[in-house]
C-alpha positions as CSV (number, residue, x, y, z in Angstrom):
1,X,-0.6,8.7,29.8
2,X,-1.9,8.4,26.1
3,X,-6.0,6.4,26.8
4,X,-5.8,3.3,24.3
5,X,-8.6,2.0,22.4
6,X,-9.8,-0.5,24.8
7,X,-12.1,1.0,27.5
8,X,-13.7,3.1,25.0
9,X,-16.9,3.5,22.9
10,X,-16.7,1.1,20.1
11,X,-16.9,3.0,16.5
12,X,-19.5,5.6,17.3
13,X,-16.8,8.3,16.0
14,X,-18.6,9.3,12.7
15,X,-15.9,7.1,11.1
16,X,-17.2,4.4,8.0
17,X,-15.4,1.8,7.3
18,X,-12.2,1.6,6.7
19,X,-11.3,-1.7,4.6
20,X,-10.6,-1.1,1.2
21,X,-13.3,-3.6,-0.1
22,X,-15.3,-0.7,0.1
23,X,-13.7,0.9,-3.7
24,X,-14.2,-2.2,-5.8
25,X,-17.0,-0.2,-7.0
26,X,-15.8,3.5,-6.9
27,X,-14.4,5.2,-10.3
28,X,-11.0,4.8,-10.0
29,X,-10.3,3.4,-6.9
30,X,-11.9,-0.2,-8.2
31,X,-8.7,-0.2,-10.8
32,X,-6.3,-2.0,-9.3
33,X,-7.2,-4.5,-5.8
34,X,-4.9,-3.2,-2.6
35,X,-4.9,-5.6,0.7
36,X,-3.1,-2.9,2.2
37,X,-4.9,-0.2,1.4
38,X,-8.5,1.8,3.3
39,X,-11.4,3.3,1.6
40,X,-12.5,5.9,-0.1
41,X,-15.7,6.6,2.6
42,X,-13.4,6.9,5.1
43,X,-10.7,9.4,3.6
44,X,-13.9,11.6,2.6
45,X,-14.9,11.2,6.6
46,X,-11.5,12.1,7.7
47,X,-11.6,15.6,5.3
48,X,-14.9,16.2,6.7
49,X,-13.8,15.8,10.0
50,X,-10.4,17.9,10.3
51,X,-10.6,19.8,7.1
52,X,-14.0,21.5,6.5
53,X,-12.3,24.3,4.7
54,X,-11.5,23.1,0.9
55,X,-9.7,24.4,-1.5
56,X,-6.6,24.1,-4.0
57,X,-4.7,25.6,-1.8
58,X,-4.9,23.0,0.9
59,X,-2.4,20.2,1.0
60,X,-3.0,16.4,1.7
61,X,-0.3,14.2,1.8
62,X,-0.2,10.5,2.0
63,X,3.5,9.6,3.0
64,X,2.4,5.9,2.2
65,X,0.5,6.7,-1.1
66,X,-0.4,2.6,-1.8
67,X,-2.3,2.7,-4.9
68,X,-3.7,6.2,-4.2
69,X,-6.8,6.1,-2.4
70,X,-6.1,8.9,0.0
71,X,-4.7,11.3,-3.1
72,X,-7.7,10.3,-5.8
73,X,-10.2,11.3,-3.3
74,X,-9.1,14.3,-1.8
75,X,-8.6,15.1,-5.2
76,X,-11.9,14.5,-6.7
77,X,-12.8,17.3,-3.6
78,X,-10.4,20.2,-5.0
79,X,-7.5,19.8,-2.8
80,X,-4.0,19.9,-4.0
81,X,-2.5,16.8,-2.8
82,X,1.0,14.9,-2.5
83,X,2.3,11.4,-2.4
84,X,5.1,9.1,-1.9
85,X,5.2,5.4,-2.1
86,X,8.2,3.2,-2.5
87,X,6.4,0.6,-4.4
88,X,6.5,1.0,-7.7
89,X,3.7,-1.0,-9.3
90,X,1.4,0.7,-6.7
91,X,3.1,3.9,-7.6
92,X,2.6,3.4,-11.2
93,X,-1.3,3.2,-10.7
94,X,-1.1,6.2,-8.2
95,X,0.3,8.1,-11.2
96,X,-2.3,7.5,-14.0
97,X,-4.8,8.0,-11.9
98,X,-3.9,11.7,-11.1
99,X,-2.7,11.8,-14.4
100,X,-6.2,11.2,-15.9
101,X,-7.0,14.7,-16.6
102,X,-4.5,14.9,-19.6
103,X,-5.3,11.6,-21.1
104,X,-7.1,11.8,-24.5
105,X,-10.2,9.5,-24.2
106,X,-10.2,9.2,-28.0
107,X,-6.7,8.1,-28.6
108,X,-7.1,5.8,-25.6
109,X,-10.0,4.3,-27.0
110,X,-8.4,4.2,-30.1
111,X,-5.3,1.9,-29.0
112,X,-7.6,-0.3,-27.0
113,X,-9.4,-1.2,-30.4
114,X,-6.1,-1.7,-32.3
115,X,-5.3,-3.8,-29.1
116,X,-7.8,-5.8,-29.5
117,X,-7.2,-6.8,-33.3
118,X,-3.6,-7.2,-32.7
119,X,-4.5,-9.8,-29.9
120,X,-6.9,-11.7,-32.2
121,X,-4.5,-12.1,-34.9
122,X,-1.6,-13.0,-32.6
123,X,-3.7,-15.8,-31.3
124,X,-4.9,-17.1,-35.0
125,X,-1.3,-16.8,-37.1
126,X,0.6,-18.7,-33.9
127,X,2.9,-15.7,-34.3
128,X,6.6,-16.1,-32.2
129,X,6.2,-13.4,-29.4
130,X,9.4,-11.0,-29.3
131,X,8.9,-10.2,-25.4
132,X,10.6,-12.7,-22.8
133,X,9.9,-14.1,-19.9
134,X,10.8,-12.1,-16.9
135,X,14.5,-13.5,-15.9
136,X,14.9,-14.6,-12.3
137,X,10.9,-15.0,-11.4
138,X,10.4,-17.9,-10.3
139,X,8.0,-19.9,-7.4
140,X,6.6,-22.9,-6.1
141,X,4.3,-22.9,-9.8
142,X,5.3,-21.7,-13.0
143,X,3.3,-18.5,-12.8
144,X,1.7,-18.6,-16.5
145,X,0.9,-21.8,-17.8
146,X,2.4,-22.2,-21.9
147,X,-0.5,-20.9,-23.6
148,X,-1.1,-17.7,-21.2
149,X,2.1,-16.9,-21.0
150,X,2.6,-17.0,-25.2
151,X,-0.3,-14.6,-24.7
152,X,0.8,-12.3,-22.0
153,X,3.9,-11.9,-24.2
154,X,2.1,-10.8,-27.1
155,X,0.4,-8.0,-25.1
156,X,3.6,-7.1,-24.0
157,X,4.6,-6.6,-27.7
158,X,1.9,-4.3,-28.1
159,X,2.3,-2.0,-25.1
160,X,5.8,-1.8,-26.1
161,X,4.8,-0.3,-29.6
162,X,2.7,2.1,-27.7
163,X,4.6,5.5,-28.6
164,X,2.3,7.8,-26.4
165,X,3.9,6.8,-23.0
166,X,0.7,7.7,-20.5
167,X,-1.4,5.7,-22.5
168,X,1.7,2.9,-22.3
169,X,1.6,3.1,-18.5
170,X,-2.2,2.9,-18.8
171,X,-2.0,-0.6,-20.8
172,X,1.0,-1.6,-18.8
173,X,-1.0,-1.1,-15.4
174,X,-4.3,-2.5,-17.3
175,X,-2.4,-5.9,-17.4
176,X,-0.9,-5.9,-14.2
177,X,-4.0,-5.5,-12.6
178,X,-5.7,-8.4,-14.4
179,X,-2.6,-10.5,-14.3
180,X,-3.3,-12.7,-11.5
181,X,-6.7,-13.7,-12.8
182,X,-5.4,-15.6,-15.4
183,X,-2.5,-17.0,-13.5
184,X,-1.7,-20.1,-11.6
185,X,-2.0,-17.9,-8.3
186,X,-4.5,-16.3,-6.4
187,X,-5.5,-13.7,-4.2
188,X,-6.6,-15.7,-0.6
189,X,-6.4,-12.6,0.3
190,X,-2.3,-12.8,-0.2
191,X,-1.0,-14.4,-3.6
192,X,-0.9,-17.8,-2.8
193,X,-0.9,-21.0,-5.5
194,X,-4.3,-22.1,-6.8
195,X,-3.4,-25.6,-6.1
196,X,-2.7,-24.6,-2.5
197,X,-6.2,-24.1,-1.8
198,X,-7.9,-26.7,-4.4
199,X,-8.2,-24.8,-7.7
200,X,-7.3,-25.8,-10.6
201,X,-4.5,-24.5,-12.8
202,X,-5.4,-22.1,-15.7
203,X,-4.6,-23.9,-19.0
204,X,-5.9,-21.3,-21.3
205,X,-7.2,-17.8,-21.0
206,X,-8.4,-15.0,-23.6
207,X,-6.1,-12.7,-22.3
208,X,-6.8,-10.2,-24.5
209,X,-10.2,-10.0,-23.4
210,X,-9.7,-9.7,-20.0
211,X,-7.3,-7.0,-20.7
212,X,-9.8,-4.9,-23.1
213,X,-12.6,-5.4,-20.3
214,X,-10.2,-4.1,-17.6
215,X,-8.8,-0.9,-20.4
216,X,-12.6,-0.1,-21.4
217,X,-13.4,0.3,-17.4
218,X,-10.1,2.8,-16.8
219,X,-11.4,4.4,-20.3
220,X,-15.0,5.3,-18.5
221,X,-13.7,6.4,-15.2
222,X,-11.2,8.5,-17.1
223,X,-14.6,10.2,-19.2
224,X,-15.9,10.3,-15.7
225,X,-13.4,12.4,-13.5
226,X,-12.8,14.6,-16.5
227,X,-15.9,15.5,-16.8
228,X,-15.9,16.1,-12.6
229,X,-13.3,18.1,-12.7
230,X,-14.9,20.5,-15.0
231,X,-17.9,20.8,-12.8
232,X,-15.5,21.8,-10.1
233,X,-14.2,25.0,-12.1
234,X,-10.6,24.4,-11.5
235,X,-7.8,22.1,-11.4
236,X,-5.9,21.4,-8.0
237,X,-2.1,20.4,-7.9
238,X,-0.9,16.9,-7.9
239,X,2.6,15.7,-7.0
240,X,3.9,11.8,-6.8
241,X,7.4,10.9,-5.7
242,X,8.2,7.0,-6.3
243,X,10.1,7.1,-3.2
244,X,10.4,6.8,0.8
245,X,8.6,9.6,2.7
246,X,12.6,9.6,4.3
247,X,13.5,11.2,1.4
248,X,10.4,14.1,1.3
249,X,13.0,17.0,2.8
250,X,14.6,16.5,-0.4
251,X,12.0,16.3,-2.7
252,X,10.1,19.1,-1.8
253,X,11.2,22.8,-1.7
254,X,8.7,23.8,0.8
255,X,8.1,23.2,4.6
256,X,5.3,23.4,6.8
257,X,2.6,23.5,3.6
258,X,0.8,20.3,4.4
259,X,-3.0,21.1,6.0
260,X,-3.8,17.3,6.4
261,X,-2.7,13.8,6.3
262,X,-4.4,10.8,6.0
263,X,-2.1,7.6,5.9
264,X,-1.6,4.2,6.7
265,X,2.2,3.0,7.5
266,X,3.2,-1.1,7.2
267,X,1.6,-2.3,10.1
268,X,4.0,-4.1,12.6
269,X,3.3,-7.5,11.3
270,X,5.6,-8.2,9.3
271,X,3.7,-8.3,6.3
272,X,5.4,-8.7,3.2
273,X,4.8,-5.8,0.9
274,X,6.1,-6.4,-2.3
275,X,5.3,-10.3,-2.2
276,X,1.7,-9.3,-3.4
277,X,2.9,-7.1,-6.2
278,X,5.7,-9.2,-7.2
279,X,4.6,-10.9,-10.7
280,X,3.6,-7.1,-11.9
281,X,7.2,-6.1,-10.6
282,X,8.6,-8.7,-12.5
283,X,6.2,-8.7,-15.8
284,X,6.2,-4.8,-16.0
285,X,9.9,-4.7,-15.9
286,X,10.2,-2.7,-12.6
287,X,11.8,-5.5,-11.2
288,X,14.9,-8.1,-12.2
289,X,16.6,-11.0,-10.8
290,X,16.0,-13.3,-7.9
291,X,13.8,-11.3,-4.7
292,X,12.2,-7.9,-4.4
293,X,15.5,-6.0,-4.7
294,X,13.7,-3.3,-7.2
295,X,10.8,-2.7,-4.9
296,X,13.4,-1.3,-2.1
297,X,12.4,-3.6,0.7
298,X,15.6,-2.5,2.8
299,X,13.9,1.3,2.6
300,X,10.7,0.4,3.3
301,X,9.4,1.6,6.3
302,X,9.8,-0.4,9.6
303,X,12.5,-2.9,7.0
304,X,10.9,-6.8,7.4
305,X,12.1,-9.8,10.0
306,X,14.1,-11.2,7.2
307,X,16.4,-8.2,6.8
308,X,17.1,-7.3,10.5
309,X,16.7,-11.0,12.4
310,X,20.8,-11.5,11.7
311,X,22.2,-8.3,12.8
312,X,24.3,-7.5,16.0
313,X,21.3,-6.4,18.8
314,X,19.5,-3.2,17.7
315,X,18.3,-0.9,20.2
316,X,16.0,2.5,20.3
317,X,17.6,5.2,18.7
318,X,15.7,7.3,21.3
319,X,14.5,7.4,24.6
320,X,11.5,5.6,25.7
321,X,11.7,3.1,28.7
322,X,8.4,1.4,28.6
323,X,8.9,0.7,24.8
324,X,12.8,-0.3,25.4
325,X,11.1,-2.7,27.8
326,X,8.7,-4.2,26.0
327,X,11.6,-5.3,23.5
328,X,14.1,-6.8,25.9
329,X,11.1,-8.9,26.9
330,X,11.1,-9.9,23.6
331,X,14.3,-10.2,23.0
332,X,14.5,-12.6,26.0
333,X,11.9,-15.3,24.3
334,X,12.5,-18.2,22.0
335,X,16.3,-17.7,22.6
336,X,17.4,-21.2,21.7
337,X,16.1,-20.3,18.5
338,X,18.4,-17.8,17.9
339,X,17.7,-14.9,15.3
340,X,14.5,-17.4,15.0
341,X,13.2,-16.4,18.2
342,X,13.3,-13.0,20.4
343,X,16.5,-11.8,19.7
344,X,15.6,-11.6,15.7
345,X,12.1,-10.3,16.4
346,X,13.7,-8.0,18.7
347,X,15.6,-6.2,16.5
348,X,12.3,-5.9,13.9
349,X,10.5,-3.8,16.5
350,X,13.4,-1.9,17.0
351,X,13.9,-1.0,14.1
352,X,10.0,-0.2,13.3
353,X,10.0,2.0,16.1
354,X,13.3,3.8,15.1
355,X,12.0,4.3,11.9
356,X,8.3,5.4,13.7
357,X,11.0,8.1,15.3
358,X,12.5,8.7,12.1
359,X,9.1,9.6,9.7
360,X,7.5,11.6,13.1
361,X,10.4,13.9,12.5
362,X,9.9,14.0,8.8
363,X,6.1,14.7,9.5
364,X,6.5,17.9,11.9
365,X,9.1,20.0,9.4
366,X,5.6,19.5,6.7
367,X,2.7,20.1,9.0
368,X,1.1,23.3,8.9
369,X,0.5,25.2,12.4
370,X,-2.1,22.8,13.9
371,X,-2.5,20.6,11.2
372,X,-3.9,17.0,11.5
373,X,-2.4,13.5,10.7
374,X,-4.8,10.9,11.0
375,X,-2.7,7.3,10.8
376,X,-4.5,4.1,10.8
377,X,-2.4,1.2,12.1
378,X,-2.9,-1.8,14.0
379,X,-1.5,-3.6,17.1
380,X,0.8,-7.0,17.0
381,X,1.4,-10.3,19.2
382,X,5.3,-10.9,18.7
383,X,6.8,-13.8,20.1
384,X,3.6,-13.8,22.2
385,X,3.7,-10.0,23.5
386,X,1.0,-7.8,22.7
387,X,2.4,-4.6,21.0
388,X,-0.1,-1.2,21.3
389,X,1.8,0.0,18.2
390,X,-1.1,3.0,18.1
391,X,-0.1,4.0,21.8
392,X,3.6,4.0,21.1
393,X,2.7,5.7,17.6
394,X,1.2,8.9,19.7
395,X,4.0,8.8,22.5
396,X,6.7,8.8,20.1
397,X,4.7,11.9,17.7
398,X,5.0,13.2,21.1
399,X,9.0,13.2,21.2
400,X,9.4,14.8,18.1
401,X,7.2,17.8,18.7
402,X,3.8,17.0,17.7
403,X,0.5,16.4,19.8
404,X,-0.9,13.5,20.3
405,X,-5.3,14.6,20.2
406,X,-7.2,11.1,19.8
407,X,-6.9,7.5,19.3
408,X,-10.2,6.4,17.2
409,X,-11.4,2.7,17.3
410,X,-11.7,1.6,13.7
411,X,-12.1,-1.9,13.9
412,X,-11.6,-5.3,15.8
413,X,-10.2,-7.8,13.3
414,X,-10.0,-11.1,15.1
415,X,-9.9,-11.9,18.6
416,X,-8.6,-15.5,19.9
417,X,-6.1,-17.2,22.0
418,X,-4.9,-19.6,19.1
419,X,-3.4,-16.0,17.8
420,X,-0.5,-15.9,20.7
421,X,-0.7,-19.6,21.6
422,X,0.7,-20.9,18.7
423,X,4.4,-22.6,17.9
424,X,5.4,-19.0,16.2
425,X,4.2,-16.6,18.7
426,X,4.9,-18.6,21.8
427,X,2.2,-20.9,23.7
428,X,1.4,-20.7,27.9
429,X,-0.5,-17.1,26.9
430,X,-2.9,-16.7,30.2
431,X,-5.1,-13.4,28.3
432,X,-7.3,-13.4,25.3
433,X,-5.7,-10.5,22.8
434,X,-8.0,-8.4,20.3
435,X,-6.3,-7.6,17.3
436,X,-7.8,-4.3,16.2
437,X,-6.9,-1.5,13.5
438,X,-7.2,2.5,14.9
439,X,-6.7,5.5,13.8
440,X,-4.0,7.7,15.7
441,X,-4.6,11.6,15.7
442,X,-1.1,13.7,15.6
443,X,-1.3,17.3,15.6
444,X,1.6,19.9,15.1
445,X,2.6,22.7,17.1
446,X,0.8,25.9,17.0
């Protein structure tokens, strides 16, 4: 039987934190914010710990790349390193940032200057924007009120005249990143309205200025690893796929190359992915029409409630008893409510877990001999049920050939009745649940 966290020594495992608060002041992690993501301090613990040997010729992989903290920093320490992430704003800023090596500083700095003219005179002749507003995006609050958004079109005019097209993604994830900052929206920590939680509406914003301050920042860092990357003598191998980790068989020609990985999966929590990223989707052009169809939320991993709550009951794709279980509990709760209550939510954790089955698989055919995966997740209350996702996590790693070694305490995130008493998860709950985020050791076969 796999131990789970509780019952064991609290975070004495050489382990810093792992919130990603901690890279708002790291070159290049601080480029772009990530609720979803961990930090820098702790992938550089986790390469200490279970890869003390480095060199290019060591593999990391991140199967759920984010906005590349695991990938910059191993990195930065001279391995070779690949990534996959089906988002593509987050994938976008994954890509310049390993790109950064091959960026010219001086025609960089160059188009931020002619940016900033170009912005100045836009605002003073009144001059007619030729970029549109995004079709489809829509919400509660016009996103941009009139006189940002005129603006935000005009710096879309400019990085569309950008004809070097790094230093176009550079500008294109420069505004993204600042976007929200000058919207009606906010970060609470999920994009919510400003007037939702008593701020005021932006009216007017130099957006141009914001935008150069954010540019000039990625311009330094860039200066910076360049010039760390010369003190390390030589240049490892970087490769980022836009896509599912489903689809890494195909990608890559090799097998059983990877020496380490360091990831964090959606957590079962339903969680919304895309919904954070979704003006950038929309404003960048990676995304069109009404919903999140461009960010791939049917291939995400573990799918969302929304997508699976309708279909015909959806069981294990493998054998697992105490898991099966745990979902025809769930299944059997709130079923007045129909795909509103257990029998929806039912097929959600079904169809995490299969896809749990589904990436475990994936994982052992690109593990090295007795390679490491180190996957940080968290547990869930659905309709009322506590879920150890980490313990099945390691017992399903188990099924398809790899060896469950450790189960690491990272944090305790909130602890509380209200959590499973309330309308959503189902009241009468008799236990106090502690929601807590750990880090799940899988190692392949020798």
């Amino acid at each position: 039987m796999m131990p789970t966290p509780f019952g064991a020594p609290a975070a004495t495992n050489g382990f810093r934190d792992s919130s990603f608060a901690k890279n708002k002041n790291l070159p290049l992690h601080r480029w772009v914010p990530w609720i979803a993501g961990f930090s820098g301090e702790f992938v550089e613990d986790c390469i200490r710990n279970y890869l003390p040997s480095r060199h290019s010729n060591r593999w990391v992989l991140d199967p759920f790349a984010g906005v590349g903290t695991t990938l910059v920093q191993a990195y930065l320490g001279g391995l070779s390193v690949v990534g996959f992430e089906i988002n593509p704003y987050a994938a976008l800023a994954t890509k310049i940032k390993l790109l950064a090596l091959r960026i010219s500083t001086h025609d960089f700095a160059k188009q931020i200057t002619t940016f900033g003219r170009f912005m100045e005179k836009a605002e003073t002749r009144a001059r007619v924007p030729a970029s549109r507003r995004p079709e489809g995006f829509s919400g509660r609050t016009q996103f941009f009120s009139p006189n940002v958004e005129r603006k935000v079109l005009h710096a879309l005019d400019f990085i569309n005249s950008i004809d070097n097209p790094s230093i176009r993604d550079i500008f294109r994830l420069g505004l993204g990143s600042v976007m929200v900052s000058f919207s009606n929206y906010s970060y609470e920590p999920s994009l919510t309205r400003r007037a939702a939680v008593g701020k005021p509406n932006i009216e007017d914003a130099n957006v141009g200025r914001s935008m150069s301050a954010k540019l000039h920042l990625i311009l330094e860092d860039i200066g910076w690893i360049q010039g760390h990357m010369r003190m390390l003598g030589y240049r490892p191998r970087a490769k980022m796929f836009p896509k599912s980790i489903f689809s890494a068989l195909d990608c890559m020609e090799q097998r059983n190359f990877v020496d380490l990985v360091i990831t964090s999966p959606p957590y079962l929590n339903n969680y919304h992915y895309p919904r954070n990223t979704r003006p950038q989707l929309h404003w960048l052009g990676m995304a069109s029409g009404k919903g999140y169809r461009s960010a791939r939320e049917t291939e995400s991993f573990g799918k969302f409630w929304q997508t699976v709550r309708d279909s015909e009951p959806i069981r294990l794709g493998f054998r697992m008893p105490e898991l099966s279980d745990t979902i025809e509990t769930i299944r059997s709760r709130n079923i007045d409510k129909g795909s509103y209550g257990g029998p929806g939510w039912a097929n959600y954790v079904a169809t995490y877990f299969n896809d749990t089955h589904k990436f475990c698989q994936v994982l052992a055919q690109m593990l090295r001999p007795k390679a490491a995966s180190i996957i940080v997740l968290g547990n869930s209350i659905i309709q009322g049920i506590e879920v150890k996702t980490d313990y099945f996590f390691g017992k399903i790693g188990e099924l398809a050939g790899l060896k469950f070694e450790d189960n690491h305490l990272l944090r305790k995130k909130r602890t509380g009745s209200s959590i499973i008493q309330s309308s959503i998860r189902v009241g009468e709950a008799k236990t106090e649940t502690v929601l807590y985020e750990s880090g799940v050791v899988l190692r392949s076969a020798a």
